[in-house]
C-alpha positions as CSV (number, residue, x, y, z in Angstrom):
1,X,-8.2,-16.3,2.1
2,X,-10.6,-18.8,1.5
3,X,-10.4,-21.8,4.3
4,X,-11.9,-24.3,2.2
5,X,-10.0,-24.3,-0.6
6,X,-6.7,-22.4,1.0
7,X,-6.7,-19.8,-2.2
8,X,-5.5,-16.4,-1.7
9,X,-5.2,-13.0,-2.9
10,X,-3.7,-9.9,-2.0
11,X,-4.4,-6.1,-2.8
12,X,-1.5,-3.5,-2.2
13,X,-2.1,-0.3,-1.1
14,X,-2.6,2.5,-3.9
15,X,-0.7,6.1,-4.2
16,X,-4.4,8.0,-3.0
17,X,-4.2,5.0,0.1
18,X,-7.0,3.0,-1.5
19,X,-6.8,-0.6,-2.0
20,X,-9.9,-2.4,-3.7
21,X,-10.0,-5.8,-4.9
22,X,-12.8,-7.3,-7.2
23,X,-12.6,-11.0,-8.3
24,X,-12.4,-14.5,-7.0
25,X,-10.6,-16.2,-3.6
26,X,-11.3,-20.0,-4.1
27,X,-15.1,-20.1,-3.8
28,X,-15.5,-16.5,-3.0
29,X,-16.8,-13.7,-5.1
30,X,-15.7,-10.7,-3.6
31,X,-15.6,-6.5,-3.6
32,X,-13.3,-5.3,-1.2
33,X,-11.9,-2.0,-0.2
34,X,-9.9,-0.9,2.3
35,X,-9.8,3.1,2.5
36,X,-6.7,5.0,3.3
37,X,-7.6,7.0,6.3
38,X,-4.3,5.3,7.5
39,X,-1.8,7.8,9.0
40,X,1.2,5.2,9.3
41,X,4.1,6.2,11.6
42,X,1.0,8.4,13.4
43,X,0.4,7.8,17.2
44,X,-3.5,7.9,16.1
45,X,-4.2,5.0,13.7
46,X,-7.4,5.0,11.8
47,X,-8.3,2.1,9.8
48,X,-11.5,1.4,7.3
49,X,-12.6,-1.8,6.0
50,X,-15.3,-2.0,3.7
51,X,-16.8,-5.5,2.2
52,X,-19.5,-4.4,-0.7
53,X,-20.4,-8.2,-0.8
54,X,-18.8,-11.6,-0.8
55,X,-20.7,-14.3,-2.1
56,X,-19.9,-18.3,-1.7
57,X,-20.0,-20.3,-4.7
58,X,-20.1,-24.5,-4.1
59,X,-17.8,-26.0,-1.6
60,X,-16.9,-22.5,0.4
61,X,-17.1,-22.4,3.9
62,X,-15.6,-19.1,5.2
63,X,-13.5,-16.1,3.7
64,X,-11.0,-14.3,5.8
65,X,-10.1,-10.7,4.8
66,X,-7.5,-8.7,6.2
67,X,-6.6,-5.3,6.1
68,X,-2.9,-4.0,7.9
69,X,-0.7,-1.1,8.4
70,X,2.1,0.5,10.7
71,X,4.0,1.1,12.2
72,X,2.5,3.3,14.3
73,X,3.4,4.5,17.7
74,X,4.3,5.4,20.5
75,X,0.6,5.2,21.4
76,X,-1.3,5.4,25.0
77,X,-5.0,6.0,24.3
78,X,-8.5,4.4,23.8
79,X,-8.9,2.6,20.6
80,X,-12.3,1.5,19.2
81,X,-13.4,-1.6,16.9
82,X,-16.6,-0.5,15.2
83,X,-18.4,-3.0,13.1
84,X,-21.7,-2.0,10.9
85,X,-23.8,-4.4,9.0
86,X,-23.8,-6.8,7.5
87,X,-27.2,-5.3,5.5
88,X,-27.5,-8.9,4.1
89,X,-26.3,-12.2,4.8
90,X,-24.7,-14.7,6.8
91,X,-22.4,-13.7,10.0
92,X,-19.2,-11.7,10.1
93,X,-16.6,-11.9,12.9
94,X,-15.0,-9.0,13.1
95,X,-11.5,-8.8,14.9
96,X,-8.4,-5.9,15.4
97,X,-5.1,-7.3,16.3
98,X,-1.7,-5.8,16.9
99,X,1.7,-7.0,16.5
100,X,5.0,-6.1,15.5
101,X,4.5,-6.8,11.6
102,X,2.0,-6.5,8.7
103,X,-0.2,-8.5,8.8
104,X,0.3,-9.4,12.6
105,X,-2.5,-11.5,14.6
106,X,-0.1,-12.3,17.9
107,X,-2.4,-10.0,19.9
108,X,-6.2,-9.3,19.7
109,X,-7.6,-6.4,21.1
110,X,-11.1,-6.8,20.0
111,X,-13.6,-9.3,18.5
112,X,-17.1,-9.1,17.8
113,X,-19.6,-11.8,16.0
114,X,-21.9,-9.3,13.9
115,X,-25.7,-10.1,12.1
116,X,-27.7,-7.5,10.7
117,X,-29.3,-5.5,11.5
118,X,-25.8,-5.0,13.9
119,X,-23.2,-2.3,15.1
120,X,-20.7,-3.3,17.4
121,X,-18.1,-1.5,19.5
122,X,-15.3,-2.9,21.1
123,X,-13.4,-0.9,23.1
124,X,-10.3,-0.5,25.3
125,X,-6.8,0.8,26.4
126,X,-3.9,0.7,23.5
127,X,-0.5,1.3,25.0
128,X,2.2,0.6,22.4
129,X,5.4,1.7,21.4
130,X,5.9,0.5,17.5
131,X,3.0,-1.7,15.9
132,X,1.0,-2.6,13.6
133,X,-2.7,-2.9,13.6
134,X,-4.6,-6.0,11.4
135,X,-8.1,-6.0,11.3
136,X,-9.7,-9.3,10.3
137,X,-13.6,-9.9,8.9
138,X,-14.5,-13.5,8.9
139,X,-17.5,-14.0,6.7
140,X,-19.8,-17.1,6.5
141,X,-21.9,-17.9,3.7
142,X,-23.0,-14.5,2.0
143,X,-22.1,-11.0,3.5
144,X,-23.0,-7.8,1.8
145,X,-22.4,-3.9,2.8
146,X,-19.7,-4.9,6.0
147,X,-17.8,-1.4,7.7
148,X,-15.1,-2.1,10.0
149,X,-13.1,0.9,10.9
150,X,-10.6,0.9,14.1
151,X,-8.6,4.2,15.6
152,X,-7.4,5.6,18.3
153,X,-8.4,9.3,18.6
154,X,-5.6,11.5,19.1
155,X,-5.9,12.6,22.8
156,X,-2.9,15.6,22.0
157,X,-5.1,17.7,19.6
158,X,-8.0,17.4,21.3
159,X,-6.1,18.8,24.7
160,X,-4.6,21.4,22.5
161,X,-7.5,22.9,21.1
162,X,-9.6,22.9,24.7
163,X,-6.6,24.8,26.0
164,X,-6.4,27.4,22.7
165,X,-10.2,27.7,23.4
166,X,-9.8,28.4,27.3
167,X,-6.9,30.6,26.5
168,X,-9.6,32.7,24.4
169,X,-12.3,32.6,27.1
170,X,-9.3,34.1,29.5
171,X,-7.9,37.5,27.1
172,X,-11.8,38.3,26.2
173,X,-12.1,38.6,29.8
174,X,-9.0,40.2,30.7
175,X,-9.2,42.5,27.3
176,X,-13.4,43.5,28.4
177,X,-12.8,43.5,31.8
178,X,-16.2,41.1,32.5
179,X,-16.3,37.6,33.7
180,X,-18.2,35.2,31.0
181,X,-20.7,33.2,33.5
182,X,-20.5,29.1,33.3
């Protein structure tokens, strides 16, 4: 959305989880896409905005994009707000939010005012039953190669393949009869 002129525009989500939008928002012209590393109704969302650039014509003053999915959940983990760039241009504010519908900016989990050259993290505890996560880039002026990706890693697999790989330490030893030194 454009704030000064209050224009609009919206980009669903394709078949291969891609959506891309090239074009105009009020004074705004803009190449967007949002990658589909989404893994809705996961417990481990993963989420990838990417601005290729958004340049203001006359009169613009600041161009929210927004990229949502869920419902995700239940969740109890770390999530992470990364934000690279931008390579050129004004300043991006970078925001994830969760809430209980698309598009949802009730609750803000991280935020994050971003200049080149710049890579931010934001970081901290998601416990949540069924959401959905928003992330938000606020760009002022012109903003050019912007990557905002949020996730929570999924804690389960990661336990489950240290244990597989202890379990395998354990029969070598048992099945050679020696003790593998730490």
């Amino acid at each position: 959305m454009d704030t000064a002129t209050g224009d609009t525009a919206f980009a669903a989500t394709a078949p291969d989880g891609i959506a891309n939008f090239v074009g105009t928002v009020g004074d705004y012209s803009v190449n967007i896409s949002a990658t589909g590393t989404t893994l809705a109704r996961g417990s481990a969302p993963s989420l990838d905005l990417d601005v290729g650039i958004a340049r203001p014509g006359a009169g613009a003053s600041t161009l929210q994009i927004y990229y949502s999915d869920g419902t995700f959940g239940p969740t109890a983990g770390i999530f992470a707000l990364q934000t690279t760039g931008p390579e050129v241009g004004g300043v991006v504010t970078s925001s994830a939010y969760i809430g209980t519908t698309v598009f949802s900016t009730t609750t803000q989990l991280a935020s994050s005012v971003d200049t080149y050259p710049f890579t931010v993290n934001g970081t901290g505890s998601l416990v949540a039953s069924s959401y959905y996560v928003t992330l938000e880039d606020a760009i002022t002026g012109t903003a050019g190669s912007v990557d905002t990706i949020f996730g929570v890693p999924d804690g389960g697999a990661t336990v489950l393949l240290l244990g597989i790989a202890l379990l395998t330490v354990a029969l070598f030893a048992k099945r050679t009869g020696r003790l593998i030194p730490c």
